[in-house]
N, C-alpha and C positions, 0 to 999 in steps of 0.2 A: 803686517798687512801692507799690502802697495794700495795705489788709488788707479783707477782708471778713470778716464774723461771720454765722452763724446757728445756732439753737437748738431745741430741742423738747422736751417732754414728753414722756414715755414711759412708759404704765402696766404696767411690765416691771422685772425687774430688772438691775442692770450686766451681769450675765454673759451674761444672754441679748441686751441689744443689743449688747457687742460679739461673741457668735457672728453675728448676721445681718452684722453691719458686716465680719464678715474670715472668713465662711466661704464659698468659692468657691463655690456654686451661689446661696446668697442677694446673695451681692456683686450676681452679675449680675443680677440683679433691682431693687436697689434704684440701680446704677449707668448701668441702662439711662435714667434719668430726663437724661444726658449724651449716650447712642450707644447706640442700640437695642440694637447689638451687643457694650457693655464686657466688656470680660473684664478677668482680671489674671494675671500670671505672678510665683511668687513663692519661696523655699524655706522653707514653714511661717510665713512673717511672724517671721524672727528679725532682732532689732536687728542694723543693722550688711548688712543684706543690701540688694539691688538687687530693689526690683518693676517691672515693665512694665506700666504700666496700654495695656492695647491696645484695637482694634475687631479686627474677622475681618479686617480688611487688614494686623493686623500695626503699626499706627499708633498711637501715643498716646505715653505720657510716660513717661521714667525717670526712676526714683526710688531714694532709700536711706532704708530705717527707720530714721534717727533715733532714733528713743528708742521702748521701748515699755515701758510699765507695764500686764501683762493686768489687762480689765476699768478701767482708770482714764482711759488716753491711748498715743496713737499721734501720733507727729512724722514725716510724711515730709519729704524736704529733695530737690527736685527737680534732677535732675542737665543735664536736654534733652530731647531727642523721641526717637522711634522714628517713622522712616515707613517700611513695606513689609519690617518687619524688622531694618533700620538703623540702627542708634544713632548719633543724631549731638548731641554733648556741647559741641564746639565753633566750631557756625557760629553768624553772629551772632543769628538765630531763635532759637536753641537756650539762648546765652547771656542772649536777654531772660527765661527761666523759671530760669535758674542759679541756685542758692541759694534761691530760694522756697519756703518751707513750705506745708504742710497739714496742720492739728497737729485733733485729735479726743480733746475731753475728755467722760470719764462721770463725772455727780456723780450721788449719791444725791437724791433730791429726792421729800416727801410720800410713800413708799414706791416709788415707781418709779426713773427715771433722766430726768435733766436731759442731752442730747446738746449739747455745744458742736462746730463747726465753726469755726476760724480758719485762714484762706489768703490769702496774700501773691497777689496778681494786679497784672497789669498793665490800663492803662485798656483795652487795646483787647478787653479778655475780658468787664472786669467786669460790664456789663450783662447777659451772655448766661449767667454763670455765677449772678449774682445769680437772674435766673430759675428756671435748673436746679437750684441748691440747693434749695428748697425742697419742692418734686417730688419732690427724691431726698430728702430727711428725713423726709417724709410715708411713702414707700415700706418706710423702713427702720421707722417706728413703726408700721404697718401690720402688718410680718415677725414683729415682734419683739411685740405684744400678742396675734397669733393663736395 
């Protein structure tokens, strides 16, 4: 697995980027920049818990919060997929995302917030993810300065 990085400026403060970054109606907004349709399933974002990043089919990736420190960083640690509902944790698809993080650091920076992204990807994603980050970090500083 490689890692990808990306970053942003944000003339906001921590608190208010990470409310747009984990509160579910602006998730899906700044998430859509992946599937028109993202959503997430999650109980409050407590460490230690299982998110669903899904579309309306019910499809997308399982995960467990890792670590959180509100306003500073969130680690998820991706578990497999979900298709159609499904969790499947152990086919070999599933095991190419096993272990891969998505880790999200807020630093202070010039009165605003500095957004770090780091994720563990496999080659056959990173082109397409490399694209979509950025889209989606434009989205979320967009949320979060209005």
């Amino acid at each position: 697995m490689e890692k990808i990085h990306f970053n942003i400026a944000i003339k906001a403060p921590r608190e208010k980027v990470w409310d747009v970054l984990w509160n579910e109606d602006t998730y899906k907004v700044w998430a859509s920049a992946f599937s028109e349709d993202s959503g997430v399933r999650t109980d409050n974002w407590k460490k230690g818990s299982k998110v669903l990043f899904v579309d309306n089919s019910n499809s997308g990736m399982v995960s467990l919060i890792e670590e959180k420190i509100p306003n500073e960083f969130m680690s998820f640690k991706h578990l497999g997929e979900i298709n159609n509902g499904v969790e499947d944790t152990t086919s070999e698809r599933a095991q190419t995302w096993a272990g891969a993080h998505e880790n999200y650091t807020l630093k202070e920076s010039n009165g605003g917030t500095e957004l770090e992204v780091n994720m563990d990807i496999t080659g056959e994603f990173k082109e397409m993810f490399s694209a979509m980050w950025p889209k989606a970090l434009q989205k979320v500083k967009e949320l979060s300065e209005s």
